[in-house]
C-alpha positions as CSV (number, residue, x, y, z in Angstrom):
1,X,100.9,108.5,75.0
2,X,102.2,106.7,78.3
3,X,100.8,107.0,81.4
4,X,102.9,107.4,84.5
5,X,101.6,104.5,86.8
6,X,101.2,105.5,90.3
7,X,103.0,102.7,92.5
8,X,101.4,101.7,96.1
9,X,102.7,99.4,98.3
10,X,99.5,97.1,99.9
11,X,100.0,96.2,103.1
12,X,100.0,92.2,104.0
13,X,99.5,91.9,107.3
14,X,100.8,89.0,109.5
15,X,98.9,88.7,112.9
16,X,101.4,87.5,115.5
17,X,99.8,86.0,118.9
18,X,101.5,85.6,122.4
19,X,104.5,83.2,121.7
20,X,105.0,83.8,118.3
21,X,107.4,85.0,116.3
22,X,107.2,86.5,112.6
23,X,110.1,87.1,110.4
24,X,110.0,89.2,106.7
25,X,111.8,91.0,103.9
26,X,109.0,91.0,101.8
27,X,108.4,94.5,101.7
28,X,104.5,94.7,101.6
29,X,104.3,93.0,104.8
30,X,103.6,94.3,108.4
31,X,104.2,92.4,111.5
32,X,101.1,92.8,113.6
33,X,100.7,92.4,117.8
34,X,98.5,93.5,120.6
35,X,100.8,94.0,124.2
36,X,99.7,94.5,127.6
37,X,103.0,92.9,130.0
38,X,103.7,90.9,126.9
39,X,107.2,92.1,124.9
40,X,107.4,93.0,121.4
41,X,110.9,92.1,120.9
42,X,111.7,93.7,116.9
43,X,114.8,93.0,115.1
44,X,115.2,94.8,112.1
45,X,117.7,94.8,109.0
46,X,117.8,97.9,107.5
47,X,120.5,96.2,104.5
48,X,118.3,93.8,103.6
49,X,115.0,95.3,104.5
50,X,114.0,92.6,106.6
51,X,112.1,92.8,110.1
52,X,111.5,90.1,112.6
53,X,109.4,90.0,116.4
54,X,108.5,87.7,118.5
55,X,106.1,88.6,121.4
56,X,107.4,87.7,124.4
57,X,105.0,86.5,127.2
58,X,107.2,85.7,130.6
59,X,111.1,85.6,131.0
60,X,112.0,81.8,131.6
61,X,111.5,78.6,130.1
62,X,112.1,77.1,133.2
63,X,108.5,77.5,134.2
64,X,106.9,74.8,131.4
65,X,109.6,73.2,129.4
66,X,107.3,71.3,126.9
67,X,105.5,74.5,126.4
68,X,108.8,76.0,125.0
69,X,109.3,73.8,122.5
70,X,105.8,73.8,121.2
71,X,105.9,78.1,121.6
72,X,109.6,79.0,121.9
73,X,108.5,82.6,121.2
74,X,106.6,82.5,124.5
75,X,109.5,82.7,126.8
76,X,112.6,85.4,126.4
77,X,115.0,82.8,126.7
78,X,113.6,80.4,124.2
79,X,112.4,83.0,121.9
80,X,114.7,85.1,121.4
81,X,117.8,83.0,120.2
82,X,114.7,81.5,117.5
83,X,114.2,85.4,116.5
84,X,117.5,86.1,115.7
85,X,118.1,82.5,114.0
86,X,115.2,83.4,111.5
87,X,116.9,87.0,110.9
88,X,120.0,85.2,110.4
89,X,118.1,83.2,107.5
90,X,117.3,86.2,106.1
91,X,120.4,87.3,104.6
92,X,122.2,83.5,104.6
93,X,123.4,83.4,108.1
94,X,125.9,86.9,107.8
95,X,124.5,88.4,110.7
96,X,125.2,91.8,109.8
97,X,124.1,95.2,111.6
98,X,120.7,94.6,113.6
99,X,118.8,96.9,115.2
100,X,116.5,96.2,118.3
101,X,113.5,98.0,119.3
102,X,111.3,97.4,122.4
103,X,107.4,97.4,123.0
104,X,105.1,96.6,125.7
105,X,105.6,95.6,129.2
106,X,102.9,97.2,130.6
107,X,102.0,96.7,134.3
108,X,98.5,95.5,133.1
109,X,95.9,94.0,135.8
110,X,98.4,94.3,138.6
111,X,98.1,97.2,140.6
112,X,100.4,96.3,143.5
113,X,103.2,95.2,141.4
114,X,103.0,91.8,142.6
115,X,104.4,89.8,140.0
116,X,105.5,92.3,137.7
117,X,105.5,90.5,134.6
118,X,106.5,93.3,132.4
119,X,109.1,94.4,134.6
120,X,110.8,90.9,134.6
121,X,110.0,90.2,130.9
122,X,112.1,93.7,130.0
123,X,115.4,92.7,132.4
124,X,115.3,89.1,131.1
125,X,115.1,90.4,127.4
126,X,117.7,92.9,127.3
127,X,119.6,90.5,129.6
128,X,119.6,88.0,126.4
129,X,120.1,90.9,123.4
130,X,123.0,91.7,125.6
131,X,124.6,88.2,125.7
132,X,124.3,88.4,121.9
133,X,125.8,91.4,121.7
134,X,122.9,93.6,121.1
135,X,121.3,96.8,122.4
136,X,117.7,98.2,122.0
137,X,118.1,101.1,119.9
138,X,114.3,102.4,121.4
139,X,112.0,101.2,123.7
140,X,108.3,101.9,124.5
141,X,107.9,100.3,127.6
142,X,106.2,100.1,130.9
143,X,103.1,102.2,132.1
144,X,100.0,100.4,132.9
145,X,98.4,101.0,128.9
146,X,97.9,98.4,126.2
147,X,99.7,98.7,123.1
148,X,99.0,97.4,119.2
149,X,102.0,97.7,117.1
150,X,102.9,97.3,113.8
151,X,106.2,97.1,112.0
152,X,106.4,98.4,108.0
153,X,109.4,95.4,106.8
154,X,110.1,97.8,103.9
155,X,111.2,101.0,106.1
156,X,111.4,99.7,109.1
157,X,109.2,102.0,111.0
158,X,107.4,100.9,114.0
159,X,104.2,102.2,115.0
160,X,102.3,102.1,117.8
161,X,99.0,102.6,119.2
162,X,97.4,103.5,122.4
163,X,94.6,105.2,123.7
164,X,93.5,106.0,120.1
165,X,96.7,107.5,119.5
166,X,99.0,106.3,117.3
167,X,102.9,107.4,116.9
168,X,106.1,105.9,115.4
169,X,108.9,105.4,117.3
170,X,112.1,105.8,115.8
């Protein structure tokens, strides 16, 4: 007599810090961050099943050049042009359909709204996704809450988790 065997996916999780940037189409991983002003910025690939995201920590390069090429994932205009390179790898450089999702930008630590980093980390982002010809499909953005998010590479879903409460965002 044969068995059925009951098939689970286990989760591999990579951890990505502040300037760094993930890409996968193994489907047992998830892409793993922690935002406060900081930007996830995910790029998924539903044909191929392949999720990227780099998080995002100020808008210009132009502020520390040296660090940019250590941490290109630091800076949105450095980072995300090295996102979308990596998803182009993916599937051997056919960028096909991608779609964009947004996390983070909090107003974190700065009641006054005197630098407003995640402000100015959001319009520099979608600034670049634009001059590439791509628009965020969702966005989770703003507030003044942290946010941990994680991204399934085999469906594509995106949750995220704040205040002990997590919820995907589709």
């Amino acid at each position: 007599m044969r068995q059925a065997i009951n098939e689970r996916r286990v989760d591999i999780p990579i951890y990505i810090g502040v300037g760094e940037i993930a890409v996968s189409k193994n489907p047992d991983n998830v892409l793993v961050t922690s935002l406060g002003s900081c930007v996830a910025v995910i790029v998924l690939a539903p044909g191929i099943c392949g999720a990227g995201l780099a998080h995002v920590a100020l808008p210009s390069s132009s502020v520390n050049l040296e660090q940019s090429c250590v941490k290109p994932g630091y800076y949105a205009d450095t980072g995300i042009p090295r996102l979308l390179a990596g998803m182009d790898k993916l599937h051997g450089g056919k960028r096909g359909r991608l779609l964009v999702k947004l996390v983070g930008g909090a107003n974190i630590m700065d009641p006054n709204s005197t630098f407003d980093i995640g402000k100015r980390n959001v319009l520099a982002i979608k600034k670049i996704l634009w001059e590439n010809r791509l628009g965020v499909l969702v966005e989770d953005l703003g507030e003044d809450i942290s946010r941990n998010v994680r991204v399934r590479v085999a469906t594509g879903q995106v949750l995220v988790k704040t205040l002990g409460k997590e919820r995907m965002i589709l």
